[in-house]
Each structure stands twice: as structure tokens, then as C-alpha cells.
C-alpha positions as CSV (number, residue, x, y, z in Angstrom):
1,X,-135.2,-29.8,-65.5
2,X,-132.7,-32.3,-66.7
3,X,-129.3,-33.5,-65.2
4,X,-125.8,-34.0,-66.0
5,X,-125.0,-37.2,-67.8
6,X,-121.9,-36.9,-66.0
7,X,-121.7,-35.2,-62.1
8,X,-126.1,-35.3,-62.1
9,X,-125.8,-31.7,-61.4
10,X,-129.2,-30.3,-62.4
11,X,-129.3,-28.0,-65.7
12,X,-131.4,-25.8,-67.4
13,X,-133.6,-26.7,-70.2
14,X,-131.8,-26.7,-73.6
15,X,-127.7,-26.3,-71.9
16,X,-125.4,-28.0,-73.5
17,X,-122.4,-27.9,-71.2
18,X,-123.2,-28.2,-67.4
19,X,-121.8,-25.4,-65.6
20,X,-120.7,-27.5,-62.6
21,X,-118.7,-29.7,-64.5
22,X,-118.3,-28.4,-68.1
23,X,-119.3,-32.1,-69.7
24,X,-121.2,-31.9,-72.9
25,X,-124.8,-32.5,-72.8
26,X,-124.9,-33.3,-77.1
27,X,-126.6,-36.2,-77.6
28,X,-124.2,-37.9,-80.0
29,X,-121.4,-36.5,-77.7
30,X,-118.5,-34.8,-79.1
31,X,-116.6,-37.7,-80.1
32,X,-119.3,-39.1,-82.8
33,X,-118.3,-37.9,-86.4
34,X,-121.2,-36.4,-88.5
35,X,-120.1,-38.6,-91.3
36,X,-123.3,-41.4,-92.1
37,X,-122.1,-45.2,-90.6
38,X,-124.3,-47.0,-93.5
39,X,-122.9,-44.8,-96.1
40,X,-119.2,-45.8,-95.1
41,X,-120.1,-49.1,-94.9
42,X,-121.8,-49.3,-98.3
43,X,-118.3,-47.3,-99.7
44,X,-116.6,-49.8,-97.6
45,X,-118.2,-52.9,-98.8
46,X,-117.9,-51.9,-102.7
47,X,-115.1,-49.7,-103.2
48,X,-113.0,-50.6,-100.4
49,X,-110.0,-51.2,-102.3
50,X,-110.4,-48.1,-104.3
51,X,-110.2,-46.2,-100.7
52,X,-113.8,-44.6,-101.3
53,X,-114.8,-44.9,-97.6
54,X,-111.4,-43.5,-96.6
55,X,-112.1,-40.4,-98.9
56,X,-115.5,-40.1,-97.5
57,X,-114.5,-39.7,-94.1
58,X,-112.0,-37.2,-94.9
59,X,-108.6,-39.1,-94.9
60,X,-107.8,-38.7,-98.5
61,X,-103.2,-39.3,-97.7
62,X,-104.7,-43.3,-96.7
63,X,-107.4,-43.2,-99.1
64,X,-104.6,-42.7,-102.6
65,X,-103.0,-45.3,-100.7
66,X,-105.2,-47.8,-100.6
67,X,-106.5,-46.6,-104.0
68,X,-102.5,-47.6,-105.5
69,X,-101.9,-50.5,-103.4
70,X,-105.5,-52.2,-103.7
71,X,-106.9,-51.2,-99.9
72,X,-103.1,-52.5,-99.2
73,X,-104.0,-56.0,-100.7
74,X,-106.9,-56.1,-98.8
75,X,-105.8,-56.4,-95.1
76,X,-106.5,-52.7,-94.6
77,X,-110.3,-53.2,-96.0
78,X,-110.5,-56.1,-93.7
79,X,-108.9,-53.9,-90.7
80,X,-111.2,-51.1,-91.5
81,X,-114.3,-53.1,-91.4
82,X,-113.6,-54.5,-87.7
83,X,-112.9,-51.4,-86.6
84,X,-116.0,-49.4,-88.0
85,X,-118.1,-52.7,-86.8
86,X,-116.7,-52.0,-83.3
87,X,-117.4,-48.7,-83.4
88,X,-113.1,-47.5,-83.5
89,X,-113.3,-46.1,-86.9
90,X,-112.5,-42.5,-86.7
91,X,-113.0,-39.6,-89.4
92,X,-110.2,-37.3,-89.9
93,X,-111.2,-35.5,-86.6
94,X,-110.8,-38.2,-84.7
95,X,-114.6,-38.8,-83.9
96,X,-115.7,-42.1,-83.9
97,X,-118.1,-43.3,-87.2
98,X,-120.6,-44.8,-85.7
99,X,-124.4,-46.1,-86.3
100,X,-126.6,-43.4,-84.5
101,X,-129.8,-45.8,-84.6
């Protein structure tokens, strides 16, 4: 048996949602996008100005932005690296892009 990562409540093999509490038991937690961290860096890194990385993760209105204005002169490429280094850069669902190793 294993227990809630969030009350401790004990749960069954294999549930993902704790019955006491309702927290999800997914590993990479609902807030973690499925979108790669190296591959968004590497798009970030390159073709940052173009926008690639902000296409990638799905926010294509801020991606022809940054495409027409040159990442906005580059503060946004700078902007968007801290914040996918600190783990606050989001896909276009909101979940965090973050390195899962």
C-alpha cells in the first residue's frame, strides 16, 4: 500500500486520486505540461526571436509576436529564459515546462 502525498491517507495500489482527499497521486502532478523542457530550451536558445519555443508550447497569438517584433527586441527571449530556468514557464494550459530528470 502507498499513501497520499498529500493527507498520508493510505491508497490502493495503482489510485490516482485519494479518496479521502481527492489530491492527485500523478507523478508529474497535474500542473507539469507534457511539452519536453530540453526541446523548448534548444527552440529557445536558437530561434528565440523567431518565437519557435512559444509555438512549441502551444501559444502561437505571442509566438507571431515575437516572430514580427524580433522576440520583442529580445527582452521577451531573455524573460522567457528565466522563467523556464525557474521552472514558471507555462504551456498554453497553464502547466508548468519543466525538466522531469
Amino acid at each position: 500500500m502507498t499513501v497520499c502525498k498529500n493527507c498520508g491517507a493510505e491508497l490502493e495500489d495503482g489510485a490516482v486520486f485519494c479518496p479521502k482527499c481527492g489530491a492527485n497521486q500523478n507523478i508529474n502532478g497535474p500542473g507539469v505540461s507534457e511539452k519536453e523542457f530540453i526541446t523548448t530550451l534548444l527552440l529557445l536558445l536558437h530561434l528565440g526571436a523567431t518565437g519557435a519555443h512559444r509555438f512549441y508550447v502551444g501559444k502561437t497569438g505571442t509566438g507571431v509576436l515575437y516572430f514580427f517584433t524580433l522576440g520583442c527586441l529580445g527582452i521577451g527571449v531573455l524573460i522567457d529564459l528565466i522563467n523556464l530556468l525557474t521552472g514558471k514557464f507555462t504551456d498554453s494550459n497553464g502547466k508548468i515546462v519543466k525538466n522531469s530528470k
